[in-house]
C-alpha positions as CSV (number, residue, x, y, z in Angstrom):
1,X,-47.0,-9.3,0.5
2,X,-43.4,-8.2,0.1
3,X,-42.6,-4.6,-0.8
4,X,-41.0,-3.8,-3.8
5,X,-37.0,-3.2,-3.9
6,X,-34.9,-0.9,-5.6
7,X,-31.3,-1.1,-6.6
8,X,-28.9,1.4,-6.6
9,X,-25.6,1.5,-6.2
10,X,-23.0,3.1,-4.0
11,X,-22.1,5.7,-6.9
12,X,-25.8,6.8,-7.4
13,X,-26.6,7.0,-4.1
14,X,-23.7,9.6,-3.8
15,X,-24.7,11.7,-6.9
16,X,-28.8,11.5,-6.3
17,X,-29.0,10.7,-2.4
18,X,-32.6,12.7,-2.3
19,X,-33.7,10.4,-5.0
20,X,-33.3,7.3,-2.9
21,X,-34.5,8.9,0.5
22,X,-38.1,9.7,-1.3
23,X,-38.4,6.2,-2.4
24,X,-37.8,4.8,1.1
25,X,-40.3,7.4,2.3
26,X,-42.8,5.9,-0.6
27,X,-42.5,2.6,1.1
28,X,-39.5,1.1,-0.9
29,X,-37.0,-0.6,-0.1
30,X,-33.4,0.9,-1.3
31,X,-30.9,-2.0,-1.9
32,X,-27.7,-0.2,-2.1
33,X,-24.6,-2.2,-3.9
34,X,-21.3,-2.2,-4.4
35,X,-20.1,-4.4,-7.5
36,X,-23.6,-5.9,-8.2
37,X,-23.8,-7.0,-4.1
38,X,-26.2,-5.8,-2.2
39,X,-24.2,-4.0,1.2
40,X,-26.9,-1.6,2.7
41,X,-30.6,-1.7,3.0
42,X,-32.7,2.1,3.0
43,X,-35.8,1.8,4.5
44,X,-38.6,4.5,5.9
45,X,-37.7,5.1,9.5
46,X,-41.2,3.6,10.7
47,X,-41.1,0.3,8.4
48,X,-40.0,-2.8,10.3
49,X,-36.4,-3.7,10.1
50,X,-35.3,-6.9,11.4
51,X,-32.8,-6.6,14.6
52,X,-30.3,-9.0,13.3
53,X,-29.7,-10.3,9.4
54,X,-31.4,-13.6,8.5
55,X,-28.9,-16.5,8.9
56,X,-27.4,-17.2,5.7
57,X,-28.6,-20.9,4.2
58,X,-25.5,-22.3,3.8
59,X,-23.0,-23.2,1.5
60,X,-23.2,-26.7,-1.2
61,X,-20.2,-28.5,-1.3
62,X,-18.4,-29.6,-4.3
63,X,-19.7,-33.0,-4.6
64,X,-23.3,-32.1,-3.7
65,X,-23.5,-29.5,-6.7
66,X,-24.6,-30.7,-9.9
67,X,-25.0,-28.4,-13.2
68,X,-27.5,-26.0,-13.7
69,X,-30.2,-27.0,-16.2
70,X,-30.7,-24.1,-18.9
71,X,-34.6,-23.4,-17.6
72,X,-33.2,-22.8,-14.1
73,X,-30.6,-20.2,-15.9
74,X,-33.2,-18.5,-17.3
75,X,-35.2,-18.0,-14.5
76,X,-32.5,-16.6,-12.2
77,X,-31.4,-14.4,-15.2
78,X,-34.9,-13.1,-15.5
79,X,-35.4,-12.8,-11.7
80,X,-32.1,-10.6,-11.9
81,X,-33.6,-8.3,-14.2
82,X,-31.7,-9.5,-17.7
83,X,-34.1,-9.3,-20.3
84,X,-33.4,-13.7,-21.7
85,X,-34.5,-14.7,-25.5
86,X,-34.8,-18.1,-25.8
87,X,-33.7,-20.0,-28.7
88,X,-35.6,-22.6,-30.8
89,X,-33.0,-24.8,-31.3
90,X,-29.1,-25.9,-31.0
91,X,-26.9,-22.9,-33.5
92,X,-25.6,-24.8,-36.2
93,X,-22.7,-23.0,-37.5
94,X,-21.9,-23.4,-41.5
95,X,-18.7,-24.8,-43.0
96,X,-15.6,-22.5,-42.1
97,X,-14.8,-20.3,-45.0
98,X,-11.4,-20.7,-45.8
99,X,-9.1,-17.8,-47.4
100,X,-5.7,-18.5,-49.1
101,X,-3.2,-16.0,-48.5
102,X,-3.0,-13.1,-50.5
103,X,0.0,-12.4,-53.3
104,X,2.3,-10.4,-50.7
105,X,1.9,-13.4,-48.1
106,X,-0.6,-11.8,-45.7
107,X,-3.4,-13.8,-44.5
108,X,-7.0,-12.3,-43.6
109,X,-5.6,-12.9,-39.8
110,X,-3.0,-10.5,-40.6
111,X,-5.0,-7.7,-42.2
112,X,-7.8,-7.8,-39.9
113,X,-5.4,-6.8,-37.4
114,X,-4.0,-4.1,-39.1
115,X,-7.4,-3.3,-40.1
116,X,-7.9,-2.8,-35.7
117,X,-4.6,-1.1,-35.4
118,X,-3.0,-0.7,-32.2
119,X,-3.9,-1.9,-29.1
């Protein structure tokens, strides 16, 4: 049975380092990331750490990938912890609503931009 894992990342670690230290001391593993990467692992100092990283499996070529289907999407969404609502269907969008310009010449792209204002 693997042990659960928390993520946290480099900036958290900083402001709540006590935080993390009592969850590796409860048995959990603290994933620490930089930009969504995992960088550093925390563990309890009696746990068992492997003495070298696992080989990475390696890397698909170009031609051997093929697109992902949208049920394997899903599932790596969800296994990343992004809550996923399916739809029911393909969207169907409606016939494009069309607005003439107005009197002075504006056009709605030009006054929902003013409506924004500066960028």
């Amino acid at each position: 049975m693997e042990t659960a894992a928390l993520h946290i990342s480099i900036g958290e670690l900083k402001a709540r380092p006590a935080y993390a230290i009592a969850k590796a001391r409860a048995g959990i593993k603290v994933q620490i990331t930089s930009h969504r990467k995992t960088v550093a692992q925390l563990v309890a100092a009696d746990a068992d750490v492997p003495a070298k990283p696992a080989a990475k499996p390696a890397r698909k070529t170009a031609a051997s990938k093929q697109p992902m289907t949208a049920k394997e999407a899903v599932r790596l969404l969800r296994a990343a912890g992004v809550q996923v609502i399916e739809g029911v269907g393909k969207l169907r969008l409606g016939e494009p609503i069309k607005f003439p310009p107005m009197p002075d010449g504006k056009t709605m792209s030009d006054l929902v931009s003013e409506m924004r204002g500066p960028r």
